[in-house]
C-alpha positions in Angstrom: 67.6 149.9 -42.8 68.5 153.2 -41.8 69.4 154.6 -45.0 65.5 152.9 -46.0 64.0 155.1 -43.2 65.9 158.1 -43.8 65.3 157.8 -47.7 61.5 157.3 -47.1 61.0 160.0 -45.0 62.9 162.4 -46.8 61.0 161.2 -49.9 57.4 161.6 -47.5 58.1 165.1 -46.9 58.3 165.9 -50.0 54.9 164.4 -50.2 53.9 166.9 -47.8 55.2 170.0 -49.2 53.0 169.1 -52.2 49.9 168.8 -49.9 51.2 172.0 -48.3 51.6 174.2 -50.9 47.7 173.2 -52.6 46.4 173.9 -48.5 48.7 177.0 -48.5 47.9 178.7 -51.7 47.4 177.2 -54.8 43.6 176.5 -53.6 43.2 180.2 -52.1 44.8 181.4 -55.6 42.3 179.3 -57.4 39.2 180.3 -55.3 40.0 183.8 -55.8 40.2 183.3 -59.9 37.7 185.0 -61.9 34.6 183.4 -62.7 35.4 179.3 -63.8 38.6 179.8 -64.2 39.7 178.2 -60.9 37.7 175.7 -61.5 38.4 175.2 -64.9 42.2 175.0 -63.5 41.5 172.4 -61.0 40.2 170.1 -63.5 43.0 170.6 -65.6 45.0 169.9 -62.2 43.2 166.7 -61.5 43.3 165.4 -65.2 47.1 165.8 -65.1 48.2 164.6 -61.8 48.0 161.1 -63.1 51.3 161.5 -65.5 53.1 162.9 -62.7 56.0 162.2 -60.1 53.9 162.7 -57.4 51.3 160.5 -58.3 54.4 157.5 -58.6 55.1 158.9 -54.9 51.8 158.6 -54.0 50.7 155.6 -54.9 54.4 154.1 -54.3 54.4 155.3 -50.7 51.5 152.3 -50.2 53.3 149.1 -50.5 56.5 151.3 -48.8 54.2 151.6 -45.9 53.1 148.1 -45.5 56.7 147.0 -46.1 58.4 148.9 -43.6 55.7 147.8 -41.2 56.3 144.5 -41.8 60.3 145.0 -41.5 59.9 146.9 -38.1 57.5 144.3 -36.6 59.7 141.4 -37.6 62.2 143.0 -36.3 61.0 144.4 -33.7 63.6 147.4 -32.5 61.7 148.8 -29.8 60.7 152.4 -30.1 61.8 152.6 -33.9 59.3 149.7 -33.8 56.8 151.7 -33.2 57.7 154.8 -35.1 57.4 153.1 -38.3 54.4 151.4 -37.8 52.9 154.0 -36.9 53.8 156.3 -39.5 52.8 153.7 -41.6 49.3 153.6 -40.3 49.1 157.5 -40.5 50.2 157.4 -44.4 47.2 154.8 -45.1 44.6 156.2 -43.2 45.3 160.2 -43.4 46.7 160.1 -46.7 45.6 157.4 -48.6 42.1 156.6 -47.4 41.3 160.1 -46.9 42.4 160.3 -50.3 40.2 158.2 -52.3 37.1 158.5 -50.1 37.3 162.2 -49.7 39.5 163.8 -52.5 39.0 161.9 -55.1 35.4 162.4 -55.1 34.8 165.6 -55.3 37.2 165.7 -58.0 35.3 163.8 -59.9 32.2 165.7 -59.4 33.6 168.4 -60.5 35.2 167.1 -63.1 31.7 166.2 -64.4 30.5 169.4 -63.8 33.0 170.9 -66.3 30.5 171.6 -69.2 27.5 172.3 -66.8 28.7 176.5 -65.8 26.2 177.3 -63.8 26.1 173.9 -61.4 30.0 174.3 -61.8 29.6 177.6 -59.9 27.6 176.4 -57.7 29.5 173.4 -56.5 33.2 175.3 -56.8 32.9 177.4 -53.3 32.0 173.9 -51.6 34.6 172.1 -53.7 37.1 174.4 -52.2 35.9 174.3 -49.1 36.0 170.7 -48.3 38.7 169.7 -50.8 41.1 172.4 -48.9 39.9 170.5 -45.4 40.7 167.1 -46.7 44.1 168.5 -48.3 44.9 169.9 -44.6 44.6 166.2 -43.1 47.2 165.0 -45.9 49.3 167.7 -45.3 49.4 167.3 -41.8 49.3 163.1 -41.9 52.1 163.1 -44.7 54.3 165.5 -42.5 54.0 163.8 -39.2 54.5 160.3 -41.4 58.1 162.2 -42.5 58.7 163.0 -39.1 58.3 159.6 -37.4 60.6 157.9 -40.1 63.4 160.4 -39.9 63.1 159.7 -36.2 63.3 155.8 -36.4 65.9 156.0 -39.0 68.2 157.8 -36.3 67.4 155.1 -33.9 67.7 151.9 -35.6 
């Protein structure tokens, strides 16, 4: 199980450094693109991140969650215990949830905005604002989800 844990979390804060990098820069690079053009690039961001690795991380990291859960209640190793539960729970709920009730969203809005330039520009300062807000959340959940693994893994 260790090699599990260490593998996980290794794999989680690569995660992170995705998040990271779009709170870092990429979104303060876009922002600062001349007029549409970020925007027009963050579509073309969103519409590809489905044919990607990290989407397979993504979305993979949500039955890897619940399954090493599962494993460290079952077995129920004291303070790893809790560790992985409760980077688990951090995944879900900071990364996941906030994810597909936050992100997601607004990606779609803009995404329907695409043809529509002048309600485009209107919504893109906002977009950037609050997408960038919910990105720090996942960057900061998916880092401290890395961190709690890597921990149980050298304590198990």
């Amino acid at each position: 199980m260790t090699w599990l844990l260490l593998f996980s979390g290794l794999l989680m804060a690569l995660l992170s450094g995705v998040f990271l990098g779009f709170s870092d820069f990429i979104m303060r690079g876009l922002a600062q693109a001349p007029a549409g053009a970020g925007s027009a690039g963050m579509v073309g961001l969103n519409r590809t991140v489905y044919r990607s690795v990290f989407m397979i991380l993504f979305m993979g990291f949500l039955p890897v969650s619940f399954g090493l859960a599962a494993w460290a209640v079952w077995q129920w190793n004291g303070m790893a215990t809790g560790l992985v539960a409760t980077g688990a729970l951090i995944y879900l709920v900071g990364v996941f949830v906030v994810t597909g009730v936050g992100n997601v969203p607004l990606n779609k809005q803009l995404d329907g905005l695409a043809k529509q330039g002048d309600a485009r520009a209107a919504f893109w300062p906002r977009y950037v604002d609050r997408w960038t807000a919910l990105n720090h959340i996942r960057s900061a959940a998916s880092a401290l989800a890395a961190a709690l693994w890597l921990i149980a893994g050298q304590i198990v």
